[in-house]
Structure formats: structure tokens, C-alpha cells
GUBA-482756 format. One line per field, with one value per residue (C-alpha): residue number from 0; residue in one letter; chain; x, y, z. Coordinates in steps of 0.05 Angstrom, whole numbers. Layout:
seq: NUM; ...
type: a; ...
mol: A; ...
X: X; ...
Y: Y; ...
Z: Z; ...
This chain:
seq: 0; 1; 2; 3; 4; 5; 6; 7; 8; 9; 10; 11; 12; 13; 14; 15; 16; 17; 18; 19; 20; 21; 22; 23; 24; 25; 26; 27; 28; 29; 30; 31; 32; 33; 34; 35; 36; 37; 38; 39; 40; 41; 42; 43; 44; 45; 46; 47; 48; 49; 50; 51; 52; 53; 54; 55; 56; 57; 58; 59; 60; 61; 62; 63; 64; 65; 66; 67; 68; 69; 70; 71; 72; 73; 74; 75; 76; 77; 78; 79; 80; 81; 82; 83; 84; 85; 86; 87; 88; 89; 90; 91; 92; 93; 94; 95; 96; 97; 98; 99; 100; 101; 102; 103; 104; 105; 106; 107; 108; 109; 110; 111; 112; 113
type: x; x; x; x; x; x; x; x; x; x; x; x; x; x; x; x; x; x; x; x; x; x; x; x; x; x; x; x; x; x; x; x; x; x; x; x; x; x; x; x; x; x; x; x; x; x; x; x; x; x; x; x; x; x; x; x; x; x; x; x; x; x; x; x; x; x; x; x; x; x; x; x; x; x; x; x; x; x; x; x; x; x; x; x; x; x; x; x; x; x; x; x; x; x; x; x; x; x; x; x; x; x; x; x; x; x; x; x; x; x; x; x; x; x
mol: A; A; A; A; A; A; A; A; A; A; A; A; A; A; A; A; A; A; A; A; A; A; A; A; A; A; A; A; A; A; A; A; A; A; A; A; A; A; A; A; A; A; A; A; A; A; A; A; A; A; A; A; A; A; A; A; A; A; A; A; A; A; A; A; A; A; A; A; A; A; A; A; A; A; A; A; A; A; A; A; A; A; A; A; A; A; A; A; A; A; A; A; A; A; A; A; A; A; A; A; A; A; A; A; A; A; A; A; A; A; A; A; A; A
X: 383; 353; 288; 298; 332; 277; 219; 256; 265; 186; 162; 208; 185; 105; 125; 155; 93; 42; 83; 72; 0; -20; 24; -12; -83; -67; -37; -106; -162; -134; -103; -36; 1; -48; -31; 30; -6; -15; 53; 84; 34; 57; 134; 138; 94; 155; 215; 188; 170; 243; 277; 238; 258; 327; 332; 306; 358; 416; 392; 412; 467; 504; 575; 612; 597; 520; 526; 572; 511; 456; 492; 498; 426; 404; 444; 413; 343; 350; 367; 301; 263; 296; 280; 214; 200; 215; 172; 118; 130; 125; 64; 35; 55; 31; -40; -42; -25; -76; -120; -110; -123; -193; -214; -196; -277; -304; -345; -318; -360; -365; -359; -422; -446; -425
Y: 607; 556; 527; 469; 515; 562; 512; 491; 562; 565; 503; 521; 589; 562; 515; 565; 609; 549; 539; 610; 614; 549; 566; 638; 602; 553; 602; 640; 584; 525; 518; 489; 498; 456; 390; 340; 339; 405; 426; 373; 399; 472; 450; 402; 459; 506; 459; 445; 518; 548; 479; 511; 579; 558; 530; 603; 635; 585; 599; 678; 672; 615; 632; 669; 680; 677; 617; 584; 606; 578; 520; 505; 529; 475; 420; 444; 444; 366; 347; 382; 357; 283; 298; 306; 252; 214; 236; 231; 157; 155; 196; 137; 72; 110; 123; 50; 21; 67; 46; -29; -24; 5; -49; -101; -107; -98; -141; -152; -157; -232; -247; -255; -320; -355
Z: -362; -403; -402; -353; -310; -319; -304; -242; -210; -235; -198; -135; -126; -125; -78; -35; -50; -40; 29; 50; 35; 66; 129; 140; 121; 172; 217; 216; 216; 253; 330; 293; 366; 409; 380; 360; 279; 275; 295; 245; 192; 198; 212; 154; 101; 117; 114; 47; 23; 47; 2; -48; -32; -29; -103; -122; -88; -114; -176; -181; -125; -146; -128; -72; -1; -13; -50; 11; 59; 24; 10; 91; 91; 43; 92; 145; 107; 91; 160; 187; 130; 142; 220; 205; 158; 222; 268; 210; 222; 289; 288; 237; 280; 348; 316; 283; 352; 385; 337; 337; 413; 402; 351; 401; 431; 369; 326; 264; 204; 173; 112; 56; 53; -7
């Protein structure tokens, strides 16, 4: 393994790490299930920790049957991931829309007098 390879398996497996910690941190302090964000949070921390995961495990099974599996795995990982990324949007232009409906009645600031 050289030392690109090396820094990548590195850099994957804190990701997966970072993924795991955040995920049982928000697991234990936050009420993740109760909303739309919080269920996107925790989705989209885990998506991202198993890619992460993944490139570990490519790394020292990178041929035969294992290989073939993780390989689907990985597929299947983008998808969700892409998935995801998606409904991020949608989560984005619902809340801007929500919130250009609340600023309607307000008062809006003018500008300093020049």
C-alpha cells in the first residue's frame, strides 16, 4: 500500500468513525425520530460514514466475492446518498417558502439616509 492509498484508507476510516460517534451522540441527546431534519440529519451522517466504511473495506478485500458485494454495496450507497441530497433540497426550498410567507407583514428595514 502506498502512501496515497494509505492516507485514503486513513481519512475514510475517521469518517466512518466520525459518522459513528456523531450518530450514537445524536442517538442519545437529541429526539432525531420526531422530526423531518432530524431524520435527514441522522440518515444522511450514516450514508456518509458506511461510503467511508466501504473504501476501508475495498481497500483489504479488493477482489473476489467480497469485492463483488461491496462493490453493489457502494452502488447502492450513492443512490441513498444521491436520494438524500434531494430531499436536502426540498427540505431548503419548503423552509425558504415557509419563510418568505412569514416576512410578508413585516416591516422591512429602510435604508440609511444618505
Amino acid at each position: 500500500m502506498d502512501c496515497a492509498q494509505l492516507a485514503n484508507v486513513a481519512a475514510s476510516g475517521l469518517v466512518a468513525l466520525c459518522s459513528i460517534v456523531f450518530a450514537a451522540m445524536y442517538q442519545r441527546h437529541a429526539p432525531w425520530r420526531s422530526t423531518p431534519v432530524g431524520r435527514h440529519i441522522m440518515s444522511f451522517t450514516l450514508a456518509i460514514g458506511a461510503f467511508g466504511a466501504y473504501t476501508v473495506a475495498i481497500t483489504f478485500w479488493d477482489h473476489g466475492a467480497p469485492a463483488a458485494v461491496l462493490r453493489a454495496v457502494r452502488t447502492l450507497l450513492l443512490v441513498v446518498i444521491s436520494a438524500l441530497i434531494i430531499q436536502r433540497t426540498q427540505m431548503v426550498l419548503r423552509a425558504q417558502h415557509a419563510g418568505a410567507l412569514h416576512d410578508v407583514g413585516r416591516d422591512r428595514p429602510n435604508p440609511p439616509a444618505g
